[in-house]
C-alpha positions as CSV (number, residue, x, y, z in Angstrom):
1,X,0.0,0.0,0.0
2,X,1.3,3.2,-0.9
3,X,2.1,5.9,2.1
4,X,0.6,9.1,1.6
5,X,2.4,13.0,0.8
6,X,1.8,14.8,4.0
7,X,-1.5,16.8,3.3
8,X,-2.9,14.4,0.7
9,X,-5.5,13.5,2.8
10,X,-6.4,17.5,3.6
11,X,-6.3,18.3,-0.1
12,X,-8.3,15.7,-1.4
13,X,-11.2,16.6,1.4
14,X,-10.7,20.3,0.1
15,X,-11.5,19.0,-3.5
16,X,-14.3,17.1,-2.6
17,X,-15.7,20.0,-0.6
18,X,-15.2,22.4,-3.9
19,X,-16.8,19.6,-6.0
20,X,-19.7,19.5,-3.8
21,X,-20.3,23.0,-4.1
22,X,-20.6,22.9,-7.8
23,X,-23.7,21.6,-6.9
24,X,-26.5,24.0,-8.8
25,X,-28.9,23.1,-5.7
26,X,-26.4,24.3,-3.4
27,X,-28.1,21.7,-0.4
28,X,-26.1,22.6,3.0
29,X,-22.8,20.7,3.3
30,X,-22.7,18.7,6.8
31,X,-19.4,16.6,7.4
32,X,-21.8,13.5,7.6
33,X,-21.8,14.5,3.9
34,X,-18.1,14.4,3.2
35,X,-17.3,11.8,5.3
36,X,-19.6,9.8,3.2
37,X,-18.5,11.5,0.1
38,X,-15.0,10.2,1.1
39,X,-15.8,7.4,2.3
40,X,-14.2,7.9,5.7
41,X,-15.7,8.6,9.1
42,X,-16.4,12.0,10.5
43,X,-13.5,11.7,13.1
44,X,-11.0,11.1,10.4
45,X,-12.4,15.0,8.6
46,X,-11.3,15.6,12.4
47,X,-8.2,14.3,12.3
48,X,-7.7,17.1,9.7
49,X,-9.6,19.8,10.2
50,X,-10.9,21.0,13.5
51,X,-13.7,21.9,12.5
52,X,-15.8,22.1,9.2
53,X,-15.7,26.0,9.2
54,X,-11.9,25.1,9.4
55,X,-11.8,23.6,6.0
56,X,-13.9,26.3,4.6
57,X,-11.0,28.4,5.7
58,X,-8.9,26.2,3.7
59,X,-10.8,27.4,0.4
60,X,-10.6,30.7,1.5
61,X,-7.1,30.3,1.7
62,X,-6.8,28.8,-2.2
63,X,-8.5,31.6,-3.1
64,X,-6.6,34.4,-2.1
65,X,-3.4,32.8,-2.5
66,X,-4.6,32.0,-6.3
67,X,-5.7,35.3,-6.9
68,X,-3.4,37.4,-5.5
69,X,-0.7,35.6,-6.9
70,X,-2.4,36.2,-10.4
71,X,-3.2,40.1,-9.5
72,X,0.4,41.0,-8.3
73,X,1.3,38.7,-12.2
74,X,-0.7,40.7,-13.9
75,X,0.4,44.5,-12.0
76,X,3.9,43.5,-12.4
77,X,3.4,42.3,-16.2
78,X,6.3,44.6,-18.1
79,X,3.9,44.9,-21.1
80,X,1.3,46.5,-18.8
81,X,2.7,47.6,-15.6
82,X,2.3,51.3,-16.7
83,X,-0.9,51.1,-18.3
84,X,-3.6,50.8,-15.2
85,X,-6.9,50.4,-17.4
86,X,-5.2,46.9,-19.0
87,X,-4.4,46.0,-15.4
88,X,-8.1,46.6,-14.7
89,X,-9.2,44.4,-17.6
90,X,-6.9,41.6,-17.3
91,X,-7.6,41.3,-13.3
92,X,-11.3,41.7,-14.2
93,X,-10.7,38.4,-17.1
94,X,-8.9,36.5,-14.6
95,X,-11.6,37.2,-11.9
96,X,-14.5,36.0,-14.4
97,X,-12.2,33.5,-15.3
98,X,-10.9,32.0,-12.0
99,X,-15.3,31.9,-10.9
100,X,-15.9,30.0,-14.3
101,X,-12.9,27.3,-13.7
102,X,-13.5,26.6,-10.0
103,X,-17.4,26.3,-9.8
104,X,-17.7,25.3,-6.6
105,X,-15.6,28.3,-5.1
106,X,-17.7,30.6,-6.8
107,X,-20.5,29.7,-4.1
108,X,-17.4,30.9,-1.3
109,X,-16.9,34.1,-3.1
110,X,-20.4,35.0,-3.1
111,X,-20.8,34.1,0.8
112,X,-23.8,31.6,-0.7
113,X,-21.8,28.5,0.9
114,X,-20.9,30.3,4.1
115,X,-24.5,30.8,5.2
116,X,-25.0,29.3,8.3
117,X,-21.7,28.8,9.2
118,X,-19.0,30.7,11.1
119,X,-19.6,34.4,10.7
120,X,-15.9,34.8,11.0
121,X,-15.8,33.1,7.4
122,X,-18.1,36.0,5.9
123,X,-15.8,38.5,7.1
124,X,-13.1,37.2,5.9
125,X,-14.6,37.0,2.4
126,X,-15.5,40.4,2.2
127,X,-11.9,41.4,3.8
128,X,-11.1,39.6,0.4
129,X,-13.2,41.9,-1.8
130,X,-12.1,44.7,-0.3
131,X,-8.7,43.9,-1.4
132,X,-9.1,42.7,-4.4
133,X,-11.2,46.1,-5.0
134,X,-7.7,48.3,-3.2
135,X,-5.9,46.5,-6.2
136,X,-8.0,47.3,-8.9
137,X,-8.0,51.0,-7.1
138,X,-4.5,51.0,-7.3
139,X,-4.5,50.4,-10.8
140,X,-7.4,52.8,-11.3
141,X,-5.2,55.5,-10.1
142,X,-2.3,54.9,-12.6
143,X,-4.9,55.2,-14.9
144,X,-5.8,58.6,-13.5
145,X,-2.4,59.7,-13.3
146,X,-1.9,58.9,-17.0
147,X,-4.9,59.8,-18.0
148,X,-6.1,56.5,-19.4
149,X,-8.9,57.1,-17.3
150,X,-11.4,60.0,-17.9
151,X,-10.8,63.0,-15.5
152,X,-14.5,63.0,-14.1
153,X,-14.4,59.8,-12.8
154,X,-13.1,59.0,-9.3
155,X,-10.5,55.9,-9.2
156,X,-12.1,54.7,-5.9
157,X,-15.6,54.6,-7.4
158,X,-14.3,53.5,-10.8
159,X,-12.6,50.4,-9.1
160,X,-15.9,49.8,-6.8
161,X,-18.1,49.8,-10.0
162,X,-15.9,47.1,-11.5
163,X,-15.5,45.1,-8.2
164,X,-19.4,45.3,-8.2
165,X,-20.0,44.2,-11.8
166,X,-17.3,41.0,-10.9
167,X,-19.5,40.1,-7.8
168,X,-22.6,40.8,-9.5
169,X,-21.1,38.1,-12.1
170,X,-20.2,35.5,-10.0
171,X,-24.0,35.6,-8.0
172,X,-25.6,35.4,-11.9
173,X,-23.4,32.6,-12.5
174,X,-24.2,31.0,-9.1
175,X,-27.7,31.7,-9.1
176,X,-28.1,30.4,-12.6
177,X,-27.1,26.6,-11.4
178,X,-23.7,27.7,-13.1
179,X,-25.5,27.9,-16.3
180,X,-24.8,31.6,-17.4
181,X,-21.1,32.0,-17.3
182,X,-18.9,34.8,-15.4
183,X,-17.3,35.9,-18.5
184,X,-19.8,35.7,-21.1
185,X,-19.7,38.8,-22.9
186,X,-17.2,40.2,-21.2
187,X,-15.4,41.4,-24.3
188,X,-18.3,43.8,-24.8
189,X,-19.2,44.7,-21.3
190,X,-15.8,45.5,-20.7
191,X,-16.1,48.5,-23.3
192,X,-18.6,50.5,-20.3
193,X,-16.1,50.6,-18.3
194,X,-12.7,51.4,-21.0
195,X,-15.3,54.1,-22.7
């Protein structure tokens, strides 16, 4: 029998977690669930994770480390770095993008899966948006300062009316039992905003 990596075990109940948050129903996840899911008992989820609020902190965690890996990519990017409205767009894309290629985590962006569960997991969440939104404001503001971006409009409400329209995104996708995806017509909604 094979021995396991350290942190197999944790992964793969992180992965089934995800996958059964893709779910269009969205029924409430109980670690009778999983286990069964699994095929373990519930004291071995234990054995992992404290609690299950604990492994929704572990999706938490893939999130922001995957998307702030990708957003500090994409503001460093030497073809863009100095051009803050292709910043805005290309972390916009990969937002979209990152919803429509990890389903069930598009139900933890939203706060849908988190319902009923820790309320320390909400807040973190939207500690989450509101960075992601001080990035795209920081890019909103080398648009200013270049004038990429028109001189009546505010950077901070610029980059709250795009974090809004990516939210607003990801609950249509959600809410549409993953049916109407996050970046379809982005091409041409994303010309509102660049206008």
């Amino acid at each position: 029998m094979a021995k396991r990596e350290p942190g197999e075990r944790r992964r793969a109940i992180l992965q089934s977690l995800a996958e059964m948050l893709e779910q269009p129903k969205g029924e409430k996840i109980t670690t009778a669930l999983l286990a069964k899911r699994l095929d373990v008992s519930e004291a071995a989820l234990y054995r992992h994770f404290a609690s299950k609020a604990q492994m929704f902190e572990g999706l938490i965690e893939f999130v922001e480390e995957t998307v702030f890996k990708l957003v500090t990519k994409i503001q460093a990017d030497d073809a863009i770095k100095n051009d803050g409205m292709k910043q805005i767009e290309a972390i916009a894309a990969m937002l979209l993008n990152f919803a429509q290629k990890n389903i069930g985590m598009t139900r933890v962006l939203i706060g849908d899966a988190l319902v009923n569960e820790d309320e320390r997991l909400q807040a973190r969440m939207n500690q989450l948006h509101d960075r992601l939104e001080a990035s795209i404001r920081q890019s909103a503001r080398l648009a200013a300062t270049s004038g990429a971006l028109h001189e009546t409009l505010d950077p901070n409400a610029f980059a709250n009316a795009v974090m809004s329209f990516i939210v607003g995104r990801w609950h249509q996708f959600a809410k549409s039992g993953f049916k109407r995806t996050p970046n379809e017509m982005w091409a041409a909604q994303w010309l509102v905003f660049a206008g």
